[in-house]
N, C-alpha and C positions, 0 to 999 in steps of 0.2 A: 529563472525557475530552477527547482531543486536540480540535480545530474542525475540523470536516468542510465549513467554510468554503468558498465556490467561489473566493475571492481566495488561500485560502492554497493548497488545490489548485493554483489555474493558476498560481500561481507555481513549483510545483514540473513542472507539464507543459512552463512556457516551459523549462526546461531539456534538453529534448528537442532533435535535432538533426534532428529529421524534422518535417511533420506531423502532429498527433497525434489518429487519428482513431479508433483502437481502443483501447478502455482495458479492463481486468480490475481490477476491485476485488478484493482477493483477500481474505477474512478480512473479506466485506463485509456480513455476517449481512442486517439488514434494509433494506441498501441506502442508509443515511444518506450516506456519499461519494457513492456514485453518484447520487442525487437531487441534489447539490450540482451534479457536472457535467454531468448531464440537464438542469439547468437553464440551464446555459452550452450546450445546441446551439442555441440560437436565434444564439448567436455565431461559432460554428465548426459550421456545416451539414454534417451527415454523420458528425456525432460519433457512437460506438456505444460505450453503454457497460454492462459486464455485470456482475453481479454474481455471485461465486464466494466459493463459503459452505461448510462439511461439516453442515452442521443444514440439515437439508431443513424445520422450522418456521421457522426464521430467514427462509431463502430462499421459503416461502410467504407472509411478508408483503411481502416485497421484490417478487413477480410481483401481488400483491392493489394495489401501489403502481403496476405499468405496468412495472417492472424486468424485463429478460429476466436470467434470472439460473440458474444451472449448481450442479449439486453436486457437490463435489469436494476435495479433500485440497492444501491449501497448498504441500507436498512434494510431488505427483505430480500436478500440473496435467492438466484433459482439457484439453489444446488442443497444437497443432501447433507444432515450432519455428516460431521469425519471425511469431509469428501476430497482434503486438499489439506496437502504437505505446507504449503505458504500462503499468505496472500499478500501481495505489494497493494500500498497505496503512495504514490509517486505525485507529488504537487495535486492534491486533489482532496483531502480529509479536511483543510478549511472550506472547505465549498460544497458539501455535507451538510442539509439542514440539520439531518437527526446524527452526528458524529457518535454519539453514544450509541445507538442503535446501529450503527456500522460497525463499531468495534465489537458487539455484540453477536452481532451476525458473521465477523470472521473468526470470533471464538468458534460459534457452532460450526460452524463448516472445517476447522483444521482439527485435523488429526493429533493425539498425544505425541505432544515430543514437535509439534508445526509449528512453523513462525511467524508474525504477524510481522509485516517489517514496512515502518511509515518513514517516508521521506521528504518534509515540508519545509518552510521557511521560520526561520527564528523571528519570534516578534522585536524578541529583547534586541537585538542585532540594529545599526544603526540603518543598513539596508532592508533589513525587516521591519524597521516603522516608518521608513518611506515607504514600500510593498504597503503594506496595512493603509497609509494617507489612500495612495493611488488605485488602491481596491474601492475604498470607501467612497473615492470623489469618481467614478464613473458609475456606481451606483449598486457596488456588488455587497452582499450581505457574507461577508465569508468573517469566520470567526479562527483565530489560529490559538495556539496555544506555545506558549516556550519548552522547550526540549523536557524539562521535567517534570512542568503541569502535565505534557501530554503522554509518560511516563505512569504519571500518579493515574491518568486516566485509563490508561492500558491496564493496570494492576486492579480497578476497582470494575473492570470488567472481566476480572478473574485471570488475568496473564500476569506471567514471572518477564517485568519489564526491565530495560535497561537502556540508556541512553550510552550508541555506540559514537557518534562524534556530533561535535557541536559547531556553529558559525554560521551564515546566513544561510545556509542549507543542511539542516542537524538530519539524523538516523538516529530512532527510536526503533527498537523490537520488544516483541513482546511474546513469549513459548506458552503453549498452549501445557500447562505439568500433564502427566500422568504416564511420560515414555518407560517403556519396560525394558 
């Protein structure tokens, strides 16, 4: 699975045009991203980070770890427009029925100048189309995209997107314009 890394993370938060003080792990089951960057607020004081999961099991080990964490649908976020500086999607936006509709829903919720920042598996990647076989032959419906389809899909959800690195675990962001 992708690195739920706190170097690869903060590399995709520095792409923020804001502070980034509110983050939504979205598709963040047992909280692995967000313990990466709960571990960075000793660096950025005041970091809040939650995790947003549809498995209410998932998101019971994620609050048993100290995670404040929410249940809810990728596609219909409970939270407020403008309500969050970032939101991470960490091995988990192939496994999104409606991906569009998620990307959708972290535009509304992030703030001007917030960063969307996806971290998935390259299909193109020779490891990424074994990943794609072994999804497919236990029975899972997961759809991925290569580092710049899923780029072009960030931008046509209204974000200034960019593919920050590539290989069987790429980083794509994507800034929400209108920072002042």
């Amino acid at each position: 699975m992708p690195s739920a890394d706190r170097g690869d993370l903060a590399a995709g938060l520095a792409a923020a045009e804001r502070p980034v003080e509110r983050v939504l792990d979205v598709g963040g089951g047992t909280g692995r991203a967000a313990r990466a960057l709960a571990r960075d607020t000793n660096e950025v004081p005041g970091r809040d980070v939650t995790v947003v999961d549809a498995s209410a099991r998932m998101l019971a080990e994620a609050r048993e770890r100290g995670l404040p964490a929410v249940q809810g649908d990728a596609a219909a976020l409970p939270f407020r427009d403008d309500s969050a500086d970032a939101v991470t999607v960490v091995d988990a936006l192939h496994h999104f029925p409606d991906r569009d509709g998620a990307l959708a829903e972290a535009k509304r919720v992030l703030r001007p100048g917030g960063v969307l920042v996806v971290r998935d598996f390259d299909p193109e990647t020779l490891r990424g189309r074994l990943l794609v076989a072994a999804e497919r032959a236990v029975g899972f419906r997961s759809s991925f995209d290569a580092p710049d389809d899923l780029a072009a899909r960030l931008e046509r959800a209204g974000l200034d997107a960019r593919v920050l690195d590539r290989g069987f675990a790429a980083t794509v962001v994507g800034v929400e314009p209108g920072a002042t």
